[in-house]
N, C-alpha and C positions, 0 to 999 in steps of 0.2 A: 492771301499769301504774297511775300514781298518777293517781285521776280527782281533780280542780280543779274547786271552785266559786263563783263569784267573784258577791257579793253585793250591789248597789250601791242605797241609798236614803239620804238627809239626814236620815233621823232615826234618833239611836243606837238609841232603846230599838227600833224594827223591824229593825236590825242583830240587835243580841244578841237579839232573841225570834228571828229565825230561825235565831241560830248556833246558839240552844239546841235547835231543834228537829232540828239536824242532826250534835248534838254524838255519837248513838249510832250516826253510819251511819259508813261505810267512804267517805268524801268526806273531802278536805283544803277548808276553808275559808276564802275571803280575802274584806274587807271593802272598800269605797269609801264615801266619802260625797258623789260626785258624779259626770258623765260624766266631766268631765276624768279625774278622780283612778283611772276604771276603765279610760279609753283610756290611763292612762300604767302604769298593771297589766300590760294587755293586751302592751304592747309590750317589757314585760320578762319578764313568766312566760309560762306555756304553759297554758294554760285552755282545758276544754273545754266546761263549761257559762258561761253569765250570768244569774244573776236579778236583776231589777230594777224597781222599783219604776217607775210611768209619772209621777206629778209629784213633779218635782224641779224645784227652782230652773236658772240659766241653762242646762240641759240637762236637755229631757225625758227619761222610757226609752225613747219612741217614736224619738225622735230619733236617741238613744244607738244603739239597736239596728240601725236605717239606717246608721251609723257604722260599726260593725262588720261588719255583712256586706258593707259594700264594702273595709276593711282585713282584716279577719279572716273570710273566708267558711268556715273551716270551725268555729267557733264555731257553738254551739247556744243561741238566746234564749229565754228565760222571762218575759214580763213581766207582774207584779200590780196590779192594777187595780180600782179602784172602778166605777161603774155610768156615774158623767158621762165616762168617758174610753174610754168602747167603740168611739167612731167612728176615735181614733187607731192604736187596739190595730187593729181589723177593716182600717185603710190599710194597717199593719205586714204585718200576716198575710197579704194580699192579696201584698204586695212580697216573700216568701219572705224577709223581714229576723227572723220570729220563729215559733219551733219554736209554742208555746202558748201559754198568757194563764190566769192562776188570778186568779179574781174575788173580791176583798173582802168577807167573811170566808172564807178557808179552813179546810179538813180538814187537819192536821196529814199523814194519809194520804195525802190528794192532794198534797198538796206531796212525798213521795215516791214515789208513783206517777209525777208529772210528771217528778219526775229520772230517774229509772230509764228511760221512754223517752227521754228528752232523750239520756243517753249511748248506749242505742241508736240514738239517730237521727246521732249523730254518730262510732258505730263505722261507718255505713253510710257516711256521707259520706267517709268514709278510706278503704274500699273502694272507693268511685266514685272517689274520688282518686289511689286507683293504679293503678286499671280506666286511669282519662283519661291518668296518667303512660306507661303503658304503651303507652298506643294511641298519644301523641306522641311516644313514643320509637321508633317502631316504625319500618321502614325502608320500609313501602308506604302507600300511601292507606287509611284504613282508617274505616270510620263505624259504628256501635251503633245497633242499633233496638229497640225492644220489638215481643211480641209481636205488636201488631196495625199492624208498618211503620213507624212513627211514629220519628225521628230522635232518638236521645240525644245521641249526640258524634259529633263530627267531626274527626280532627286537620288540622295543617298543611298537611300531604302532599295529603290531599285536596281540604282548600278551594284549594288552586291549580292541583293536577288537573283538579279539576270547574270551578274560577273562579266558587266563591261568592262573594258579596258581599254577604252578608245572615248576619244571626242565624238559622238555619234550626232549632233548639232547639225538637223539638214536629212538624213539618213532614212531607209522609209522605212516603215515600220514594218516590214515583214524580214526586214534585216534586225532590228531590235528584237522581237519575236519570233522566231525562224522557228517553233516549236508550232505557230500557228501554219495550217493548210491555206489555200489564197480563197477557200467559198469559205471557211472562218472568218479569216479576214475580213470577206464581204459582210457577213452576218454581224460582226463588230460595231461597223462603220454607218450599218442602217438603223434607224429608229433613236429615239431618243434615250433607250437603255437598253442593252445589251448584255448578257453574261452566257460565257458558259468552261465547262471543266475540261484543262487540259493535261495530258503525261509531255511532259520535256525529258525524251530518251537520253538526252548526254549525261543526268544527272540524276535520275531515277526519281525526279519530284512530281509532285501532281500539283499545279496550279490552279483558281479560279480566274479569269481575266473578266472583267467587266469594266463597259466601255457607257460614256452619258456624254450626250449633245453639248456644249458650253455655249456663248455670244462667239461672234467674229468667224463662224465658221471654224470655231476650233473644238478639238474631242478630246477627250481627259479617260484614261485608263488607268484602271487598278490591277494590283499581280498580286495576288495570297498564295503561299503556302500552304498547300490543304495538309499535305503531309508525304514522307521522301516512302517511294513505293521500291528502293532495292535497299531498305536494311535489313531487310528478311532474307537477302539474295537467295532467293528462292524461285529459279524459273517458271516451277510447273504453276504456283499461284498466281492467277490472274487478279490483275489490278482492276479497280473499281468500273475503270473506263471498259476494258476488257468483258468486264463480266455482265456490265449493263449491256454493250455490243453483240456478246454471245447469246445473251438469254432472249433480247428482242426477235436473233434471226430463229432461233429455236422456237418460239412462239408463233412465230408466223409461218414456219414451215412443217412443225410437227403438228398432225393430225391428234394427238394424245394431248389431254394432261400435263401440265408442268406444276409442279411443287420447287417451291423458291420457300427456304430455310434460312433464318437469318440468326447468328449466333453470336451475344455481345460474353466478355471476361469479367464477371463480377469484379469489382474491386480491383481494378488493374491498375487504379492510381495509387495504391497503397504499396505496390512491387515498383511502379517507378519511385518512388519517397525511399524506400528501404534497400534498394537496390543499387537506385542511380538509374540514369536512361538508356545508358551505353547496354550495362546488364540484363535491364528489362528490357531491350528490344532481342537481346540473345534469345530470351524465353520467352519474348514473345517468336523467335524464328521455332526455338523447339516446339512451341504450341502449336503453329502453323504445320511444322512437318509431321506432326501426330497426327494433327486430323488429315492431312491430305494420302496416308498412309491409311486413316481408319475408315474413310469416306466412301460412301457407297459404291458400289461400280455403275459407272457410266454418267455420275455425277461431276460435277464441272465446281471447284472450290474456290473463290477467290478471296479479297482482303478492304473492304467498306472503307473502314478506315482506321484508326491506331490500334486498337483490341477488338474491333467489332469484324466478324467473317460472315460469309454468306455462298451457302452454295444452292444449286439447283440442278432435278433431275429430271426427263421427262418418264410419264409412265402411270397408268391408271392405279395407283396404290392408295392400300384402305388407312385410314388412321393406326390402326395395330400396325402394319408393315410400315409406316414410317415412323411411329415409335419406336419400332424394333431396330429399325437402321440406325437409328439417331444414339440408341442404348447401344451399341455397339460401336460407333463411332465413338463416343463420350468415354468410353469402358476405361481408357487408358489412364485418366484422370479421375476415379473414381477411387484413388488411394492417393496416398502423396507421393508428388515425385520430387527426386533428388534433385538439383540443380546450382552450384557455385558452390559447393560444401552448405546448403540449407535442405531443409524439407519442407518443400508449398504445396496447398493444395488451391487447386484450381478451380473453379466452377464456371458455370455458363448458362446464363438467361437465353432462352430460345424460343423463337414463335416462326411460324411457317403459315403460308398463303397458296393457294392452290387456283391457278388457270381452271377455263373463263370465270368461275365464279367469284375471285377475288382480286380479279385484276385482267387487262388481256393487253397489257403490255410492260415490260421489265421493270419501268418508275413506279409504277401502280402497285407492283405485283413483289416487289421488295419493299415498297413504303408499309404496305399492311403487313407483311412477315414482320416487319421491326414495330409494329405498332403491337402485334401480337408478345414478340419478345418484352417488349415496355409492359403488358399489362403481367406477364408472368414476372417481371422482376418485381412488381408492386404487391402480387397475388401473395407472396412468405414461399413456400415451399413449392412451388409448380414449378417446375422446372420446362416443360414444354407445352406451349399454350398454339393452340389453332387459332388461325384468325376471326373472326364473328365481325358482323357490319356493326354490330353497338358497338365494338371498342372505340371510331372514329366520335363518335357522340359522348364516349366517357372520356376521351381523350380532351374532348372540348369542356367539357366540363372539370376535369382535372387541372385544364389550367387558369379554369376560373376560380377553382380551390385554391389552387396554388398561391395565387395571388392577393387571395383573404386572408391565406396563413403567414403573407409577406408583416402583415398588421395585426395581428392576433396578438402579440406583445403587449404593443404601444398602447391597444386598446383593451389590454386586460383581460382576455378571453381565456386563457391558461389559466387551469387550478390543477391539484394534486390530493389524489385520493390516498389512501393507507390501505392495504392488505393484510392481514396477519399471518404471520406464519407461529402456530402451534405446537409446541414441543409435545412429543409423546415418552410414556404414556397419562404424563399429569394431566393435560388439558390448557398450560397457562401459556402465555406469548411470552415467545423468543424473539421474536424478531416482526418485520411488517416492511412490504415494498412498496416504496414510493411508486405510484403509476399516473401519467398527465396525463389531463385530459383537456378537449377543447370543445369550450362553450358558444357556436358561431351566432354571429347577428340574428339567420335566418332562418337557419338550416339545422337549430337546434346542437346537442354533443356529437363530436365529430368523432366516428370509432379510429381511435392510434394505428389500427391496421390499415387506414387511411391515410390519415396523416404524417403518421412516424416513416415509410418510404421517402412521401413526398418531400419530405423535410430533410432527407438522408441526400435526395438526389440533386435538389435546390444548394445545400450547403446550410440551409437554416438550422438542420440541428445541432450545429455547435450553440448558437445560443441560445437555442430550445432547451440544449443539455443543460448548458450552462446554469440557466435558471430554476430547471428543475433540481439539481444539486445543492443551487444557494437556497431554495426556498426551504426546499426539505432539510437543512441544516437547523435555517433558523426556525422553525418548527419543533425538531428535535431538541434547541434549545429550549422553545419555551415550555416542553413537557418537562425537562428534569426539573425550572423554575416549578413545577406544578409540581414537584416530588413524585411524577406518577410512578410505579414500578418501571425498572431498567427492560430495556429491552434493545435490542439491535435494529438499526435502523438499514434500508437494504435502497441502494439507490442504481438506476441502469445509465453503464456508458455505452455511446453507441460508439461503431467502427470511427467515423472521423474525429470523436475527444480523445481517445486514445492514441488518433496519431497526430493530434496535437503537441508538440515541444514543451508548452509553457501546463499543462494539465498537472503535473506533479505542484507547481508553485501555488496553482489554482487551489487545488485540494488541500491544502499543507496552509492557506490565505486564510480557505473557507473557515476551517477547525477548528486554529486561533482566534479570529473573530467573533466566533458563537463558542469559545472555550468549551469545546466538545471532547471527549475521552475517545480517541481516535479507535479506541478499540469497537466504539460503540454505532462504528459508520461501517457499512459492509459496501464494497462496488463490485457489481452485477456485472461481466462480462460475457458476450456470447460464446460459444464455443468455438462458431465456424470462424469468424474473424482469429482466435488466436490457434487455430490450426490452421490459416493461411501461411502462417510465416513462424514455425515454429521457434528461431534463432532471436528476430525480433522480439517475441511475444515473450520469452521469458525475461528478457533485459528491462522490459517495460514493466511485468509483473514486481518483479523484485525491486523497481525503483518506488512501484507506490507501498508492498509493503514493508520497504524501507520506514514508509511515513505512519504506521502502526495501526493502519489498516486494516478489515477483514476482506477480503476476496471471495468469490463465487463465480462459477460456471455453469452461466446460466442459458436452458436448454439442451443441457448434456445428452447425449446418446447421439446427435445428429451429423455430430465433427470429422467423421471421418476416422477409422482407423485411433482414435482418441484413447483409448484403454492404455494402448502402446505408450501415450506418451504421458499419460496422466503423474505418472509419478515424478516428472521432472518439474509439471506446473508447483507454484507454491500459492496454491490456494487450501482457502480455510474448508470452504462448503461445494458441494455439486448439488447443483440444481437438476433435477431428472426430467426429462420434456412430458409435455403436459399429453401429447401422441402417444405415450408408452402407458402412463396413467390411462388413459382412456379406455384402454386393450385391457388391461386387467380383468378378469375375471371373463373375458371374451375369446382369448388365445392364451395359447400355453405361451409361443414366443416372446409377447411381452413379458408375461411373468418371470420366464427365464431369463430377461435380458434386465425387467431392473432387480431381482434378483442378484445377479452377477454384480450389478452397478453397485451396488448395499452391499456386499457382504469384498470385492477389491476396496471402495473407500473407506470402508471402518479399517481393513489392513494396515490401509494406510496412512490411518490417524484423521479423515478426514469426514466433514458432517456429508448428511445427505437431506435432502428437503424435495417432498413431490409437491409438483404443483399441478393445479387444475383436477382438484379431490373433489366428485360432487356428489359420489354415491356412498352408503353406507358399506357398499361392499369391497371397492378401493379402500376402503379404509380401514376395513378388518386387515386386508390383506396385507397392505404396506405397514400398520401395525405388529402382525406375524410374522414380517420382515426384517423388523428392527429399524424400519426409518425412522430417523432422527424427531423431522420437523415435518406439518402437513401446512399447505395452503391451500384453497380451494373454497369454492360457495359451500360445503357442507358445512363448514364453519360460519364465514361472512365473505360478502362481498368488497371490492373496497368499499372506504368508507372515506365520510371530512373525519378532519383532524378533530371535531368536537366529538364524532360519534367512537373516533379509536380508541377517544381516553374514558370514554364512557364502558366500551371493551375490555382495557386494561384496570378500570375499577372493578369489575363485574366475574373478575376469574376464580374457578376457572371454566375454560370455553368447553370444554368435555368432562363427562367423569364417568368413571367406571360401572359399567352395568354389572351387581356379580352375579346378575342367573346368568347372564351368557357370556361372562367373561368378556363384553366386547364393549367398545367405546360410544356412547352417545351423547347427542351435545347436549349443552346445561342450558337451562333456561336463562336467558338474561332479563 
């Protein structure tokens, strides 16, 4: 690197005696013979030192020097000086505008002595200058201390984090931080990494702060945002910090039992998206105040973090009595409630861990309630799961799955079966649903009740979806090239393509491309997603059968209060859950319930189709019923696409028994 030394004093001959003094060193030399003439130097080369003489006509060095450090702050000053002008050199020096000051007459020596640290002091300041570029380029809150606490830098991130508003350059750090205690502090400062979670009362935020060793005796802190704990303003709920404090001292001083219950909001990012976050944290305070109103007695309820709650009660209670609590606590949410001129229905993953045998202190003893909650939101319909020591081991193994299915793509492990679904009473295909599946390296086909969460929770099943829609299109194209008999093809969206934006453009991409007869493409919706947000859900309806679409609700009976609304949806088919089929022939209730389901959607012009038909005698009976369509193994399993068209040559898949008037399958 070329070091620059830029020379400035009105009289030639202390020009050239200095240039001569510096003609044997490794310095390039430039001269000035006044401020101006060095601030117009400065603004076109690149200079790392200035020496300068202090009187000079219309600009001092003193002056000069001030100049520079506020245009050129990482320039390094020198200024020489006689005996009458120490009081302006010592103001300088005072104002960090000058590195040193060599007094009238000098040491040849000393004058390079002085340079040699000068460009040390100014390789340091490039260091600090990329130390500071770094720390504002950095993506979190981040501040520099010295060894004994004292504040170096602070970037951007921070000063609006914290809402400084001062020069805090120097400051100590329990002044920056004033939300930490001074043994926090301590525990910061020791070790080579440090973290822990704080509440900053001014502002209702919960912080993480985490602190790591740097060179030079200096400490580097981070400040995150965990999440602001009074937009709920809700006094009585305790905050995360609170409830981990309360629960420890209750564990250590009750002789009983402690049950620690941890409760996440299905789907709560789907109410911030539709809502907005202003509104969804409203309902999430309504949410809050129902349960703290429905909450057991003597239970203690607080708030984990955005939609996730968690309370704890002490007390010897059997598994029935904290079902029981928990079914009455939930109770309020078990229809749809009103809220902004919409109707939501809300649900809740929940798992529960119980002292000493699942924990015997608060981190422990909430970490497996939410391990339990995780395995019931993976489980489909278990709504509350107890904790078990294998869920840690499937846990581990879950996210070793996870991470195969990150690659299952790329490496072609996805295919797509066919189903049939069979119109009654002919026997022939109507229709057939596309279902993936996944073929692993190791571990052989991976059951969808597996993977299809994990893929839900990840974010991968938008292009899981994705793929299974394109595949099963171009498939569908190649049977009509095969002229095989028409049939409807039935494909499933999950909750997140749905609240994709671009999903209309997608579908409407796909049809054209494979010149498909849009009538001839059916999408599979669940119930519970479009009984979450019933305002939403028919805007989105009506946009895809805008695009001439058929529609289905798929899983029907489990929505919630859905009868109510069914006539407002504008679908084609109800799909009846394969739980109510099962019942058949077993309970009256089911019968009466799909009963009612068959005989409201013919009313109202609408098909019906059971799935999961495996017995002869489901099939009498939803034939005596008037269902539409049947799916299920008593027909076929899914199938490949070679074996469906061998199905659809082969029709029809039932035919009429007439001693018993009842339906059995044809031989293929």
């Amino acid at each position: 690197m070329l070091r620059r030394v830029l020379l400035v004093d009105d009289e030639a001959a202390m020009r050239s005696a200095l240039k001569r003094q510096l003609r044997a060193t490794e310095y390039e030399v430039l001269v000035a013979g006044s401020g101006k003439e060095a601030l117009d130097i400065l603004a076109a080369t690149e200079v790392q030192v200035v020496v300068s003489d202090v009187r000079m006509p219309e600009m001092t060095g003193d002056v000069l020097m001030t100049r520079i450090k506020h245009q050129y702050p990482e320039v390094v000053g020198i200024l020489l000086t006689g005996y009458a002008e120490l009081n302006a050199v010592i103001r300088v020096l005072n104002e960090g505008a000058v590195f040193r000051f060599l007094q009238k007459p000098w040491e040849p020596e000393a004058l390079l002595d002085c340079l040699h640290d000068a460009f040390v002091c100014w390789q340091e300041k490039q260091q600090v200058n990329d130390q500071h570029t770094y720390l504002e380029n950095h993506e979190h809150a981040l501040l520099e201390t010295d060894a004994e606490g004292r504040t170096l830098y602070v970037n951007q991130k921070a000063v609006r984090l914290l809402n400084i508003n001062e020069d805090i350059s120097g400051a100590p750090l329990e002044a920056v931080l004033p939300m930490l205690r001074p043994e926090q502090l301590l525990y910061l400062a020791s070790g080579e990494q440090r973290q822990l979670e704080v509440q900053d009362k001014t502002n209702g935020q919960m912080l993480r702060v985490s602190s790591q060793a740097l060179h030079s005796e200096r400490r580097m802190f981070r400040v995150e945002k965990l999440f602001e704990l009074d937009t709920l303003a809700i006094p009585e709920l305790l905050s995360r910090q609170e409830l981990l404090y309360q629960l420890d001292r209750l564990l250590l001083s009750s002789g009983e039992p402690v049950t620690a219950i941890y409760l996440d909001i299905n789907g709560f990012r789907r109410f911030n998206d539709s809502l907005g976050y202003q509104q969804a944290d409203r309902l999430l305070a309504m949410i809050a105040a129902e349960l703290l109103k429905a909450k057991p007695e003597g239970a203690s309820l607080g708030r984990m973090s955005g939609d996730e709650f968690a309370l704890f009660i002490a007390g010897g209670f059997s598994l029935a009595d904290i079902c029981g609590q928990l079914e009455a606590m939930l109770l309020p949410f078990h229809d749809l409630i009103h809220f902004a001129g919409r109707e939501l229905h809300v649900a809740f993953r929940v798992g529960y861990a119980r002292s000493p045998v699942d924990g015997q202190d608060a981190d422990e003893l909430l970490r497996n309630a939410q391990v339990a909650a995780n395995t019931a939101s993976r489980g489909g319909r278990r709504t509350v799961v107890c904790y078990q020591q294998h869920m840690n081991t499937h846990d581990s193994e879950f996210v070793s799955l996870q991470s195969d299915l990150y690659r299952s793509l790329e490496r072609d492990q996805l295919f797509v079966l066919y189903q049939p679904k069979v119109s009654m009473p002919d026997g022939r295909i109507a229709g057939a649903e596309a279902l993936i599946r996944w073929e692993h390296g190791t571990r052989g086909v991976i059951s969808p009740s597996v993977f299809i969460p994990m893929a839900e929770e990840n974010g991968l099943i938008d292009p899981i979806g994705d793929w299974v829609l394109a595949a099963a299109s171009a498939q569908k194209r190649i049977w009509e090239a095969q002229q095989v008999p028409d049939f409807v093809l039935s494909v499933n969206l999950s909750g997140r393509q749905l609240e994709d934006d671009a999903l209309l453009d997608r579908v409407r991409d796909l049809i054209q491309q494979n010149a498909l007869h849009a009538s001839q493409i059916e999408l599979e919706i669940t119930e519970t997603f479009l009984m979450q947000d019933i305002s939403h859900s028919l805007e989105l309806l009506r946009g895809l059968k805008a695009l001439g679409v058929r529609l289905a609700i798929d899983d029907f009976g489990t929505g919630y209060s859905s009868l109510n609304y069914l006539h407002q949806l504008p679908v084609d088919t109800l799909k009846i859950d394969r739980s109510f089929v099962t019942g058949l022939g077993q309970n009256h209730e089911a019968f009466e319930l799909v009963k009612n389901i068959i005989h409201l959607s013919h009313d109202m012009g609408k098909r019906v189709v059971a799935e999961g038909v495996e017995t002869r005698e489901q099939l009498d009976i939803l034939t005596g019923l008037q269902c539409d369509e049947i799916q299920g193994f008593f027909f076929s399993p899914p199938v490949s696409a070679d074996s469906f068209r061998e199905l659809l040559e082969n029709q029809p898949l039932i035919m009429l028994d007439v001693t018993t008037e009842g339906a059995v399958p044809a031989r293929i």
